[in-house]
C-alpha positions as CSV (number, residue, x, y, z in Angstrom):
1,X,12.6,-59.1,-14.9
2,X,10.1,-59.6,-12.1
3,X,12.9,-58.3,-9.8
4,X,13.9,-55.5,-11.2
5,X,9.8,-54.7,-11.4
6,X,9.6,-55.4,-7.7
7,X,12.3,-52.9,-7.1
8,X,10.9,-50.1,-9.1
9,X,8.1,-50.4,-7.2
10,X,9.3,-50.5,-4.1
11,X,11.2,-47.2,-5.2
12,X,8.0,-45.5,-6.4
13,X,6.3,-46.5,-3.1
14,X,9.0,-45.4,-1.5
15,X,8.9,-42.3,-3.0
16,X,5.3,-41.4,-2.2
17,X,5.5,-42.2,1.1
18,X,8.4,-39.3,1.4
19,X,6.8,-36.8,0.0
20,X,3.6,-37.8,1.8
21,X,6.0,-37.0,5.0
22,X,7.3,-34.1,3.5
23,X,10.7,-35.2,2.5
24,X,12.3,-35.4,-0.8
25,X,13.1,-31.5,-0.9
26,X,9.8,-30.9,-1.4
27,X,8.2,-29.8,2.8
28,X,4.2,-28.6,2.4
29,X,4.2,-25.9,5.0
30,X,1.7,-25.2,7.5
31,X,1.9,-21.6,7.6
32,X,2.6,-18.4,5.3
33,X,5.7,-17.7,7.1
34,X,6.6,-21.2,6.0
35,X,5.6,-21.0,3.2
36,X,7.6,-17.9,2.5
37,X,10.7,-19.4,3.7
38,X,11.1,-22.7,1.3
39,X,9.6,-21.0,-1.9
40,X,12.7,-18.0,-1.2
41,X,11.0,-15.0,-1.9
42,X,8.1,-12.9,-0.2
43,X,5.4,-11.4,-2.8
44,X,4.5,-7.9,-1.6
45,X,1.6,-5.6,-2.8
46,X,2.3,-2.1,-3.5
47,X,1.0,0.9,-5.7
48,X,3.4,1.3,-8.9
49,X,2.3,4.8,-9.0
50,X,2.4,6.9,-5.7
51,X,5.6,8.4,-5.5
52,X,7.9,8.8,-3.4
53,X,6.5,5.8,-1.1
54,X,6.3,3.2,-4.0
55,X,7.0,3.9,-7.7
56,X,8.6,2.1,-11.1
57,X,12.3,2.5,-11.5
58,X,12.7,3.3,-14.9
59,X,16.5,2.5,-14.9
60,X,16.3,-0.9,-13.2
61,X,16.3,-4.3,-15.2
62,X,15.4,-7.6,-14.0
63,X,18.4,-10.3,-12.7
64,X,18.4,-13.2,-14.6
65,X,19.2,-14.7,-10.9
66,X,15.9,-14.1,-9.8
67,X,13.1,-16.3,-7.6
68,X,10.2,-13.9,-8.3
69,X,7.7,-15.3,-10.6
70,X,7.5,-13.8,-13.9
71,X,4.6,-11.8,-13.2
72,X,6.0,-9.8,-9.9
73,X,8.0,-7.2,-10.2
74,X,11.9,-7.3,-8.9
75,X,13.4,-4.8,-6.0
76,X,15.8,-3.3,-9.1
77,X,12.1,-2.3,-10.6
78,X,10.7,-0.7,-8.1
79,X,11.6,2.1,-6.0
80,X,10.1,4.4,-2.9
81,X,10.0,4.6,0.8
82,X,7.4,1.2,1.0
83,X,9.6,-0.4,-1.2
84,X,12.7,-0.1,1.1
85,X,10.6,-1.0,4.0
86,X,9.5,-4.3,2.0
87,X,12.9,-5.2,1.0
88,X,14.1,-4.6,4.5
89,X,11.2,-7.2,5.9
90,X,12.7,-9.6,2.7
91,X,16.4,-9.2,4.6
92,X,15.2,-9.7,8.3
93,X,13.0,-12.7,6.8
94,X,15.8,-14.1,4.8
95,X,14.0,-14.1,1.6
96,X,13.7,-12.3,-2.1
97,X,11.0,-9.0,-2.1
98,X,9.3,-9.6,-5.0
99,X,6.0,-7.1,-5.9
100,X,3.0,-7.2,-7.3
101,X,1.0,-3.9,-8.6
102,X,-2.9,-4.7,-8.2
103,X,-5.7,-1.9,-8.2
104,X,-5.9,-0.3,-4.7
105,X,-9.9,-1.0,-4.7
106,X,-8.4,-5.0,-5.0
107,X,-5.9,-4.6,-2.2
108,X,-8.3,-3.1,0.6
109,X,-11.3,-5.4,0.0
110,X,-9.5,-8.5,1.2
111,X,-9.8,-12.0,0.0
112,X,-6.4,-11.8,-2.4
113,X,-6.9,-15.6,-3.3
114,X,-3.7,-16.4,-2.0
115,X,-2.2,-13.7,-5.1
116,X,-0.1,-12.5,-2.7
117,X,1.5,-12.7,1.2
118,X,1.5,-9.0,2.5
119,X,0.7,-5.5,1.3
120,X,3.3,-2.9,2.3
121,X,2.2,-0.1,0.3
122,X,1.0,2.9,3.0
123,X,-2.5,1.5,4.2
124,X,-4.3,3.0,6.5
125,X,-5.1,1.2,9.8
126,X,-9.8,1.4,10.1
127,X,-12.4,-0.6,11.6
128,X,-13.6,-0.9,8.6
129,X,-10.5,-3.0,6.7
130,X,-10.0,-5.0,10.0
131,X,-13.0,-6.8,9.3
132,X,-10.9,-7.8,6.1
133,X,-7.5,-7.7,7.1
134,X,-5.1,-7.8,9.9
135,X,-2.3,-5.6,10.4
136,X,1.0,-5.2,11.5
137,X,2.6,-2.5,14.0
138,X,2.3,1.2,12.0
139,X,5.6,1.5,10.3
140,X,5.3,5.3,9.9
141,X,2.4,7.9,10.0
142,X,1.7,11.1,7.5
143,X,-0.6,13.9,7.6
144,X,-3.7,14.2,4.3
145,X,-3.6,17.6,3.2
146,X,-5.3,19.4,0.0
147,X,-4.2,20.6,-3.0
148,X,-4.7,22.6,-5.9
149,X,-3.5,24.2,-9.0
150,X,-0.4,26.4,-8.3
151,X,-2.2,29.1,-9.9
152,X,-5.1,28.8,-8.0
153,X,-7.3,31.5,-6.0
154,X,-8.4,29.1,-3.6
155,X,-6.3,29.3,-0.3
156,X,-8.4,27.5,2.3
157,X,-11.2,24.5,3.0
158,X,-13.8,27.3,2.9
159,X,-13.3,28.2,-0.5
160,X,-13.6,25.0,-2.2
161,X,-17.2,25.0,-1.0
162,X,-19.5,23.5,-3.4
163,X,-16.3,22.6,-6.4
164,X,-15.5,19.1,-7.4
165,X,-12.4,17.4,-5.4
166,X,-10.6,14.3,-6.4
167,X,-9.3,11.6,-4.3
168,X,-8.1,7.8,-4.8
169,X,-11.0,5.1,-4.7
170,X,-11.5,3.2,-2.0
171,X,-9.2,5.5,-0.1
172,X,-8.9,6.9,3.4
173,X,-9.1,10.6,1.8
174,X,-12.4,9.2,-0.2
175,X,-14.3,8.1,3.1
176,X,-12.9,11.8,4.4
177,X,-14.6,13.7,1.6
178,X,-18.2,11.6,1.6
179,X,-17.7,12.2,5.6
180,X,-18.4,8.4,5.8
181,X,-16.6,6.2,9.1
182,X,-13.2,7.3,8.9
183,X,-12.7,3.8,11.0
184,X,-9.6,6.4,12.7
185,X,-10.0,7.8,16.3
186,X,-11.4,11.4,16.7
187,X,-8.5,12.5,17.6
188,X,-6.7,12.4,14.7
189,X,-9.2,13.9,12.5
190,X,-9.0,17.7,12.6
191,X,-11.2,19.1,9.9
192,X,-14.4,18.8,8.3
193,X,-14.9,18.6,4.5
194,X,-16.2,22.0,2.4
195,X,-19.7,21.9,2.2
196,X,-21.7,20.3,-0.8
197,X,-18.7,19.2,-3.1
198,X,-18.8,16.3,-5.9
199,X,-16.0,13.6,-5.3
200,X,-14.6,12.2,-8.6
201,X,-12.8,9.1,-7.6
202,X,-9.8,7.9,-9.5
203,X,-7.9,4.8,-9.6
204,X,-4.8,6.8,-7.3
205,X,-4.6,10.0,-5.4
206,X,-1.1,10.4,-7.2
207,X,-3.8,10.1,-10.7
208,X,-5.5,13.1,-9.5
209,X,-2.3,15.3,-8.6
210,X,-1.3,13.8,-12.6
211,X,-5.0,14.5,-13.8
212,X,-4.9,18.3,-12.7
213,X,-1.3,19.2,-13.4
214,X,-1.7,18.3,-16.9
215,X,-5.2,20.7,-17.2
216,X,-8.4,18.4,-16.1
217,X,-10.5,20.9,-15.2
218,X,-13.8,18.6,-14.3
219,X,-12.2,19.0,-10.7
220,X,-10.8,21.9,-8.6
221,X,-8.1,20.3,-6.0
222,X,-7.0,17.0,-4.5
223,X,-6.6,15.1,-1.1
224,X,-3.5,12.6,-0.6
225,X,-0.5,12.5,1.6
226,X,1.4,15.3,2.5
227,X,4.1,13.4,1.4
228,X,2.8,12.8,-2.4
229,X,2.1,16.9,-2.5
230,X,5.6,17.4,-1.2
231,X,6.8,14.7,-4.1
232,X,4.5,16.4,-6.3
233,X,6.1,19.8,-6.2
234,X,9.5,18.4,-6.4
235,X,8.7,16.6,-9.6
236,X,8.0,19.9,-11.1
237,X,3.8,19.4,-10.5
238,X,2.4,23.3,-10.6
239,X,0.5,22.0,-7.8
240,X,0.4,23.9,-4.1
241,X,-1.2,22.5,-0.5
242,X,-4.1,24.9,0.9
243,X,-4.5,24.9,4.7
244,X,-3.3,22.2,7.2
245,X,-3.0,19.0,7.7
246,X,-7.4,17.6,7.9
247,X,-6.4,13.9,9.9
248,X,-3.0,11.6,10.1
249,X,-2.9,8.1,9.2
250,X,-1.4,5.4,10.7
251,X,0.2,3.3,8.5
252,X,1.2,-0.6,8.3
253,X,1.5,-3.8,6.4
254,X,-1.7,-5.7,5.9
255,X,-2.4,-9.9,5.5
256,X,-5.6,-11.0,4.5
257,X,-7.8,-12.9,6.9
258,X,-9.1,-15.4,3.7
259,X,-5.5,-16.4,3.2
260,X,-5.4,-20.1,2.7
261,X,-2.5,-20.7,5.0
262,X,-2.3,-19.4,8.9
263,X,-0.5,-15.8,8.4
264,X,-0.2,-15.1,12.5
265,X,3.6,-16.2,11.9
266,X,4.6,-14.1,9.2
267,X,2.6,-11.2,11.4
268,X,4.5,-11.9,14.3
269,X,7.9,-12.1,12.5
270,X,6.8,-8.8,10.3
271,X,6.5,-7.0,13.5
272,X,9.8,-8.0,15.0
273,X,11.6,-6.7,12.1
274,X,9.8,-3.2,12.0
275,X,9.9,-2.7,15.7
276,X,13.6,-3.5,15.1
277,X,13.9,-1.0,12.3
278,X,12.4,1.3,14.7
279,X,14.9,0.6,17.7
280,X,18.0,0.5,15.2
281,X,16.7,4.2,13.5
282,X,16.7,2.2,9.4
283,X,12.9,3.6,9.5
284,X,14.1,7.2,10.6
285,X,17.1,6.6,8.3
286,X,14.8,5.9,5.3
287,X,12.1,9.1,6.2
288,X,14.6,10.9,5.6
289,X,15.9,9.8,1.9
290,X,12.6,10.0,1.1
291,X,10.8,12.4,2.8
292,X,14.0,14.7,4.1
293,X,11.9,14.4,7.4
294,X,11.2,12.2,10.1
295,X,7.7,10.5,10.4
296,X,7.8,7.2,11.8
297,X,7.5,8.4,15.6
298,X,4.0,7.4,16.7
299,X,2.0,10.9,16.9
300,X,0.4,10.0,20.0
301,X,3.7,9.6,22.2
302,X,5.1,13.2,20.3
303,X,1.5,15.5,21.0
304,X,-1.2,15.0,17.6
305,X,-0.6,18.8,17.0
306,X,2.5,17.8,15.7
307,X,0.6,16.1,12.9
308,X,-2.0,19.2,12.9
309,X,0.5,22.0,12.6
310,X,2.2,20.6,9.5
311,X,1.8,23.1,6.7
């Protein structure tokens, strides 16, 4: 009896001694690339509602085969341009996407409690979220525009002078309308705000195109991506863009600076893979299934009027 007790033990101490050491199947890693690696999957943050970069698939079902926790969100559940993008960085990394849906407002503040690893849902690169959050290499860059009610009088910045616009909290095209820090350079802000209007945040930008299409009338036109208007007005939206493009945005994957576990790794292997989609065209490829245009080339190596003249 005493033996077999003595080897039990000697089992059990040998045991905690190689998990201690990490071995045993179980490795602690020192770093979110690591990290990503042994659990199998990457958990991404993205907007469930901003069509066509990153929006619910209707028709998709989870696989029973899955490693995404039960509260993400599977690649056959989501669908949009950011979404490709983050199943693509899954691919290169040699992982499962899996995607979680939080508030916008959540996403930008920083300090994501270790919820999840990057955010590759079309965020804006400004002084202001640095402080917060580091960022990868822009992955593609889109004009903001304005719209309105397809049926509208209004035709230009001027006339929407002292009306009510709506724009996404916590949003680029927010900061834009109060004419706070854009965080952007000069350069790639080309208009002004009409004078004396009343910003009525929503939760999205894509809410607002949503809000006035269906009749809310407690606001007279919307700012968002050229891209979401052009989406917009596919879907059927009796919505229109007024004017030109007001500033371009460039746009990239985000890691927050509180994260428990080192992310400079996962940065650096992030941008690897983008530069590489770059180089290889799968960015210009996927522009172009989305957006039946090309706008991943970097404005400032193509001329910023390119941006400008969009209409």
């Amino acid at each position: 009896m005493k033996k077999t007790i003595l080897i039990v033990s000697l089992m059990a101490v040998t045991a905690l001694l190689l998990a201690a050491c990490g071995g045993g199947g179980g490795a602690t890693a020192d770093n979110l690339l690591d990290d990503v690696k042994n659990r199998g999957y990457i958990l991404v943050s993205t907007d469930p509602n901003y069509e066509p970069q990153s929006f619910l698939n209707t028709d998709g079902s989870r696989p029973s085969d899955t490693a995404c926790p039960t509260d993400a969100l599977t690649t056959a559940e989501m669908q949009g341009f950011d979404v490709d993008v983050a199943i693509a960085v899954g691919e290169g990394l040699g992982v499962e996407t899996c995607f979680a849906t939080p508030n916008w407002d959540i996403i930008t503040a920083g300090n994501w409690a270790d919820k999840w690893d990057v955010s590759i849902g079309s965020m804006t690169i400004t002084t202001d979220r640095q402080k917060v959050l580091d960022f990868s290499v822009p992955y593609y860059y889109t004009p903001a525009v304005i719209a309105v009610s397809a049926d509208s009088e209004y035709a230009s910045l001027d006339d929407l002078a002292g009306m009510a616009i709506c724009a996404g909290a916590s949003t680029t095209y927010e900061v834009w309308l109060t004419q706070g820090d854009m965080g952007i350079p000069a350069s790639s802000i080309y208009a002004q705000p009409p004078a004396d209007i009343t910003v009525v945040p929503l939760d999205t930008d894509q809410e607002c195109a949503q809000a006035l299409a269906a009749g809310r009338t407690d606001f007279a036109a919307y700012v968002t991506s050229q891209t979401v208007v052009n989406a917009n007005i596919a879907a059927g939206l009796p919505v229109k863009q007024i004017g030109k493009a007001v500033f371009s945005e460039d746009l990239a994957p985000s890691y927050d600076k509180s994260s428990t576990l080192p992310t400079d790794s996962l940065r650096a292997a992030i941008d690897e893979i983008i530069t590489g989609m770059h180089s290889d065209g799968t960015l210009t490829a996927l522009s172009m299934k989305w957006f039946e245009e090309d706008i991943t080339m970097d404005p400032t190596q193509i001329g910023r009027a390119s941006c400008r003249e969009r209409v």
